[in-house]
Legacy VTK file of the C-alpha trace (Angstrom):
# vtk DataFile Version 3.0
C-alpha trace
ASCII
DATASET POLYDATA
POINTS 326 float
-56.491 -40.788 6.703
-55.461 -39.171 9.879
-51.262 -39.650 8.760
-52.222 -39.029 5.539
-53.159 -35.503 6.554
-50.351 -35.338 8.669
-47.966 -36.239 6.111
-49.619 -33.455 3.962
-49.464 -30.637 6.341
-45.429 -31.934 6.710
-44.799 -31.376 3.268
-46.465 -27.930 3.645
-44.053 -26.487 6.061
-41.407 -27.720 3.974
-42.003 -25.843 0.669
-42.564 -22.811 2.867
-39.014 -22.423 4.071
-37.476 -21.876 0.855
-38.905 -18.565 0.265
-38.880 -17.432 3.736
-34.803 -17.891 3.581
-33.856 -15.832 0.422
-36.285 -13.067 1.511
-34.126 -13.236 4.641
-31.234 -12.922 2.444
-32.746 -9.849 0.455
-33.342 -7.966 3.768
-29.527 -7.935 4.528
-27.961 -5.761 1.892
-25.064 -4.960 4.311
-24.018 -8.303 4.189
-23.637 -8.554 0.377
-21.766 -5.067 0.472
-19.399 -6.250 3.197
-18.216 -9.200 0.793
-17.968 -7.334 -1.972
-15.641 -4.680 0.001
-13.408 -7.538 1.374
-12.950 -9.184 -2.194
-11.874 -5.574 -3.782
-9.710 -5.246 -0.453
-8.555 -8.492 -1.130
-7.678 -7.845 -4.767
-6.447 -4.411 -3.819
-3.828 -6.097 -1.171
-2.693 -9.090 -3.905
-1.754 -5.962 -6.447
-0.169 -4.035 -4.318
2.161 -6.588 -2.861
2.490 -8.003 -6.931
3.347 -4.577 -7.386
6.155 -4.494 -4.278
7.759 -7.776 -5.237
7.873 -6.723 -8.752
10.695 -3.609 -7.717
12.366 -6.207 -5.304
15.122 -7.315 -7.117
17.188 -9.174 -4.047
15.792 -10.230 -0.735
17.881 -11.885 2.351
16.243 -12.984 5.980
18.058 -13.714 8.672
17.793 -13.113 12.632
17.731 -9.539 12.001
14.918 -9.219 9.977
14.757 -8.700 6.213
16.789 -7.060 3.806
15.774 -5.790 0.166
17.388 -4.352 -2.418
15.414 -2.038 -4.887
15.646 -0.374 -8.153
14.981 3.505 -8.020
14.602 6.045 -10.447
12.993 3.820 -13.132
11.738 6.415 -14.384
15.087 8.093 -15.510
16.977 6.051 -16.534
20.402 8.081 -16.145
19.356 8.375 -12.655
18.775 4.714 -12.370
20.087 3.307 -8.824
19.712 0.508 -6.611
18.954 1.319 -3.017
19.251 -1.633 0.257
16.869 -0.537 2.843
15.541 -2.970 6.400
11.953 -1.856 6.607
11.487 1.465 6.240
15.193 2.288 7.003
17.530 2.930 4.179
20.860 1.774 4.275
22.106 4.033 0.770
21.425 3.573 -2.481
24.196 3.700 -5.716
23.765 4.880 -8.959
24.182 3.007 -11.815
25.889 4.971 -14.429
29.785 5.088 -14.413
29.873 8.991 -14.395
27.794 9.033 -10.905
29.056 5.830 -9.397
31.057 6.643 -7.348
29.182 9.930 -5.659
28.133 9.566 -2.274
24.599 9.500 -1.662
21.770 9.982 1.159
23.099 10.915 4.744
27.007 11.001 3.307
27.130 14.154 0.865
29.577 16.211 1.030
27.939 18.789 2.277
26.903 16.838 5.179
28.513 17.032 8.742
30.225 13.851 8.126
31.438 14.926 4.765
32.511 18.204 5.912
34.628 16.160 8.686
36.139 13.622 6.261
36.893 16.758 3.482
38.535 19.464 6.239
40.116 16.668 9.180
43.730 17.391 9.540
45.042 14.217 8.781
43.085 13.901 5.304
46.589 14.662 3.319
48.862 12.183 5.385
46.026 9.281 5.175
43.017 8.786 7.989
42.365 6.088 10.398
38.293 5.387 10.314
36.228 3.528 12.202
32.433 3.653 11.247
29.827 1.132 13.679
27.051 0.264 11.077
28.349 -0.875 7.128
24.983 0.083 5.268
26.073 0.143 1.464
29.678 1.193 2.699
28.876 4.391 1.201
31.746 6.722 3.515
34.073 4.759 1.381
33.917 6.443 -1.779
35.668 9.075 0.373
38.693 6.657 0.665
42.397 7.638 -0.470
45.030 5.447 -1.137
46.494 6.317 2.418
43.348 5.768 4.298
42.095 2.760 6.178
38.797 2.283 6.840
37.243 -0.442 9.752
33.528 -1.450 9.785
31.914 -2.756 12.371
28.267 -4.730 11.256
26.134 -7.171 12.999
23.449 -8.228 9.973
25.849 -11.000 7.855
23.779 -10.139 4.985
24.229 -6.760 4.781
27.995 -7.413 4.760
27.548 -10.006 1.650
25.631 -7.458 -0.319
27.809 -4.263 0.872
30.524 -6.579 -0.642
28.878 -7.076 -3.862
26.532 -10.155 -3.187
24.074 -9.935 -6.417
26.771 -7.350 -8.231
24.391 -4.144 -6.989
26.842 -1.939 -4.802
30.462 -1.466 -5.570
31.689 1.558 -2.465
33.592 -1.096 -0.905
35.288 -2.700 -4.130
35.751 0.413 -5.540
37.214 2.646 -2.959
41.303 3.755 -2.766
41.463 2.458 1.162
41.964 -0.173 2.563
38.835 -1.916 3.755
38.655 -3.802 6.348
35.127 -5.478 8.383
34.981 -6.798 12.187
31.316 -8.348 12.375
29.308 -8.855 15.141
27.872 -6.368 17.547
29.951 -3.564 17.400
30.706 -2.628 20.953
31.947 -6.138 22.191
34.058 -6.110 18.988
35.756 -2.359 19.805
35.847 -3.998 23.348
37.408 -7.157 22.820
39.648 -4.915 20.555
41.271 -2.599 23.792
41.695 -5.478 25.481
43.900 -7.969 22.731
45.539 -5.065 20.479
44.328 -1.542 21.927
43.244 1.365 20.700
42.456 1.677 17.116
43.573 5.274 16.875
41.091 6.374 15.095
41.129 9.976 13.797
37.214 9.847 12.895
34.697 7.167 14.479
31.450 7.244 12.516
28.378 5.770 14.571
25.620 5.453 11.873
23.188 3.470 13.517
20.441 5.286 15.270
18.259 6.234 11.780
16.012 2.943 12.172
12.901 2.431 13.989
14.284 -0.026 16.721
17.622 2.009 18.749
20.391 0.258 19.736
20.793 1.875 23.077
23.799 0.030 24.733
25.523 2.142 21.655
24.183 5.284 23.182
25.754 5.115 26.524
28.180 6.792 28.865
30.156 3.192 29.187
29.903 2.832 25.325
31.922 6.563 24.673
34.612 5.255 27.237
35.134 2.852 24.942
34.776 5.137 21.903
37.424 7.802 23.268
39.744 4.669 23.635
40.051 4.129 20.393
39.713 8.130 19.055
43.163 9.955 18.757
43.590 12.746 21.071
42.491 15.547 18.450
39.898 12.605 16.410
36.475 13.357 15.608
33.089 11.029 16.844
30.612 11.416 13.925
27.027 10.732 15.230
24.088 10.327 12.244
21.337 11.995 14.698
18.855 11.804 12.038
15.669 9.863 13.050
12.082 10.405 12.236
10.911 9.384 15.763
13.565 10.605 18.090
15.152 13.993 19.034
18.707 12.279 19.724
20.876 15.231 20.095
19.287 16.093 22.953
20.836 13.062 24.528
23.949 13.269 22.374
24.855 17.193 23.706
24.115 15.508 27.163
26.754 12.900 26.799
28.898 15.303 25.394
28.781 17.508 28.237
29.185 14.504 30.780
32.544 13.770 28.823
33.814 17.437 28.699
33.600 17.694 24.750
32.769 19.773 22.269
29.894 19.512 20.306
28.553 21.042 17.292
25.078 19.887 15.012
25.442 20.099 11.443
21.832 20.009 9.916
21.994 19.575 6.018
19.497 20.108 3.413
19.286 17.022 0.876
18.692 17.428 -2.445
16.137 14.588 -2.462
18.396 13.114 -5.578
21.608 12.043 -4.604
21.158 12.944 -0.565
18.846 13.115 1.685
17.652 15.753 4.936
20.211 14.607 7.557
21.486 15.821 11.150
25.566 15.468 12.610
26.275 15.551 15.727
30.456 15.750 15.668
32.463 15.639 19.225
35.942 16.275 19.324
38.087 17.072 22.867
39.531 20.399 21.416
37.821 22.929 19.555
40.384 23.051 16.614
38.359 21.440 14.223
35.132 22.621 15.158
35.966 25.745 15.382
37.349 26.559 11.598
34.801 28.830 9.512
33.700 25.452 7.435
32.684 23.390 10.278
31.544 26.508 12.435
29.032 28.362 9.691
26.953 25.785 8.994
26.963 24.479 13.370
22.860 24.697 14.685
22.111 26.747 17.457
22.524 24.219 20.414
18.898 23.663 21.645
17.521 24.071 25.324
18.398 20.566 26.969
15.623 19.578 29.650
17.307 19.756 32.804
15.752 16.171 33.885
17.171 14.543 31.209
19.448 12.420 32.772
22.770 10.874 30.940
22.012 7.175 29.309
24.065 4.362 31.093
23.646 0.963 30.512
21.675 0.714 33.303
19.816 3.711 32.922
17.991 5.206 29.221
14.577 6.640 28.620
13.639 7.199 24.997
10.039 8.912 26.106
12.220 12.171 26.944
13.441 12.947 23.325
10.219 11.117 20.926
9.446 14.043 18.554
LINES 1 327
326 0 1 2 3 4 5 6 7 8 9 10 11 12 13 14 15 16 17 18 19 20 21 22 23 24 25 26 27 28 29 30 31 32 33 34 35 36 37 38 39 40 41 42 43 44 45 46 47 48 49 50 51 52 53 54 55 56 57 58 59 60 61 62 63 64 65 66 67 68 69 70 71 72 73 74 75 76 77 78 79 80 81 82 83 84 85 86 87 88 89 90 91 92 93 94 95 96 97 98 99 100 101 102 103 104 105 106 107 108 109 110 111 112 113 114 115 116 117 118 119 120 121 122 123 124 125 126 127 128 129 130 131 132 133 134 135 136 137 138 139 140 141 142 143 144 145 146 147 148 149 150 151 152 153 154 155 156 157 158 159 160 161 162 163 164 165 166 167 168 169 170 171 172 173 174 175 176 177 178 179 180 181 182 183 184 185 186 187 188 189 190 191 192 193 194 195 196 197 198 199 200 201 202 203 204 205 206 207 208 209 210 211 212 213 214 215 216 217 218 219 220 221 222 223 224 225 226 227 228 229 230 231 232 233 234 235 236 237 238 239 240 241 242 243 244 245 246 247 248 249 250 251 252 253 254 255 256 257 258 259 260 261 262 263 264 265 266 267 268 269 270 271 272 273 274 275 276 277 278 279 280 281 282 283 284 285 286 287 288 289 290 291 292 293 294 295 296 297 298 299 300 301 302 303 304 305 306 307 308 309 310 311 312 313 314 315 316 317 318 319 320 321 322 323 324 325
C-alpha cells in the first residue's frame, strides 16, 4: 500500500508540470515578439537582396574583390544605361541608346577639369599622348581622335575584360578613334619597369583616377611615385588628379606635393548634372603656367584652401590619412 501511494503521489507531480510550463511561456511575451521581429527581419533581408540580384546583370570575383555591372535608369527607358561599380565605388556607367553612346559620363564631362584639359591642351590638334592609372569603363576614351594614343594602366583583370566588352555592356574602348592600348598590373611598377626598358612615355596628359574608392592606394600618392610621373610627362604635359572622395580631403595633400615639386596647381570643382555626370573635383599640375593660366582653365580654378602647416608631404615611408578625413 505504502508504494502504491508513492506511485500515486509520482504521477501527481507529473501532470502538474504541464501547466506550470506554458503559463511560463505566457509570462514571456518578449520572447514571442523577438521571433516574430527576427522572421520579418529575416524576410525583409531575403527581399532586399532578391531585389539586388535581380538589377545585377554581370558579376566577376577575383583577388580584388567583386565587380557588378547594373542596369540604371529603368525607369526611362531612353536614359537606359549600364553602370560597373566595386562596392560602393563607381567605375562609369554608358548609355544605351546610339544617339548618347558615346557621351562621356560621371567624373569625365566635359565640363569637368579633366575634360576641360583634354578639350583646350595644346597638342589636341596634332594628336595627344595619354596615360590614365585606373581603366574603369575606359570612359576618357570617347575623347579619342584618330591621332591620339591612349595607355591604361589597371590592376583588377576583370575590369579590363568587361572595359573591353566582356558581356557586350560598355563599348568606350571599342568605339573610340585612338589607339588603345592596356599595361596591367599595378600601375606604378608598370610606369617603373617602363623608364627603365623603353623610357619615358611622353605623355602630354597623365590621368590618375584612382583615389574615389573607399580603400586609397597610397604608394600612388607619393613624392617617389610623381618622380616617376614627371618622367614620363612632357615638359609642358598636364597630371590630371580625380580628388573626388566622400571620405577624404585629398587636395590638401595633392597642393602639398605640388608645392614640394615646384608646380602649379589649380582645383577644378564641377557641378554634375546627376544624369550623365556626376559632382567631381580636379586637381591638374603642370610645370608652367601656360595652360593653367588661359581664361578656360583659370575661371572655373577654386580658391586654393588653407593647407595645415603640419601636414607633412606623403613618401612611401611616410602618409597619414587622419590629417585630410572630411
Amino acid at each position: 500500500m505504502v508504494k502504491q501511494r508513492k506511485r500515486h503521489k509520482r504521477r501527481g507531480k507529473a501532470k502538474s508540470r504541464q501547466p506550470v510550463m506554458l503559463q511560463a511561456w505566457r509570462l514571456k511575451p518578449v520572447v514571442v515578439a523577438s521571433s516574430i521581429g527576427i522572421l520579418l527581419l529575416s524576410i525583409s533581408v531575403i527581399s532586399i537582396m532578391r531585389s539586388i540580384s535581380a538589377d545585377i546583370i554581370l558579376a566577376r570575383r577575383n583577388f580584388y574583390g567583386v565587380v557588378r555591372v547594373w542596369e540604371i535608369n529603368t525607369n526611362e527607358p531612353a536614359l537606359l544605361a549600364h553602370q560597373l561599380a566595386h562596392g560602393k565605388t563607381v567605375h562609369g556607367f554608358q548609355f544605351e541608346a546610339d544617339q548618347i553612346r558615346h557621351l562621356p559620363t560621371t567624373y569625365y564631362s566635359e565640363s569637368s577639369g579633366v575634360g576641360l584639359t583634354l578639350l583646350n591642351h595644346p597638342a589636341r590638334s596634332d594628336g595627344m599622348r595619354i596615360g590614365a592609372l585606373g581603366l574603369g569603363i575606359g570612359v576618357i576614351a570617347s575623347y579619342g581622335e584618330a591621332n591620339d594614343v591612349f595607355r591604361f594602366y589597371e590592376i583588377n583583370p576583370d575590369v579590363i575584360r568587361i572595359a573591353e566588352g566582356d558581356g557586350g555592356y560598355f563599348s568606350y574602348l571599342k568605339d573610340s578613334e585612338a589607339d588603345i592600348h592596356i599595361a596591367p598590373g599595378d600601375a606604378r611598377v608598370s610606369l617603373e619597369r617602363e623608364l627603365g626598358s623603353d623610357g619615358s612615355q611622353n605623355f602630354d596628359l597623365l590621368v590618375l583616377d584612382t583615389f574615389s574608392g573607399d580603400t586609397m592606394p597610397l604608394h600612388l600618392l607619393t613624392k617617389e611615385a610623381f618622380e616617376i610621373y614627371l618622367e614620363h610627362l612632357e615638359q609642358d604635359g598636364i597630371i590630371a588628379i580625380n580628388a573626388s572622395n566622400r571620405y577624404f580631403n585629398l587636395p590638401l595633400e595633392v597642393y602639398r606635393l605640388a608645392d614640394s615639386f615646384n608646380l602649379n596647381v589649380v582645383m577644378i570643382e564641377d557641378k554634375g548634372d546627376g544624369l550623365q555626370s556626376y559632382d567631381s573635383v580636379w586637381m591638374l599640375l603642370a610645370r608652367g603656367s601656360d595652360f593653367l593660366g588661359q581664361p578656360v582653365i583659370a575661371n572655373r580654378s577654386a580658391q586654393r584652401p588653407t593647407i595645415p602647416a603640419n601636414l607633412r608631404v606623403w613618401t612611401d615611408d611616410f602618409s597619414n590619412l587622419l590629417q585630410i578625413m572630411k
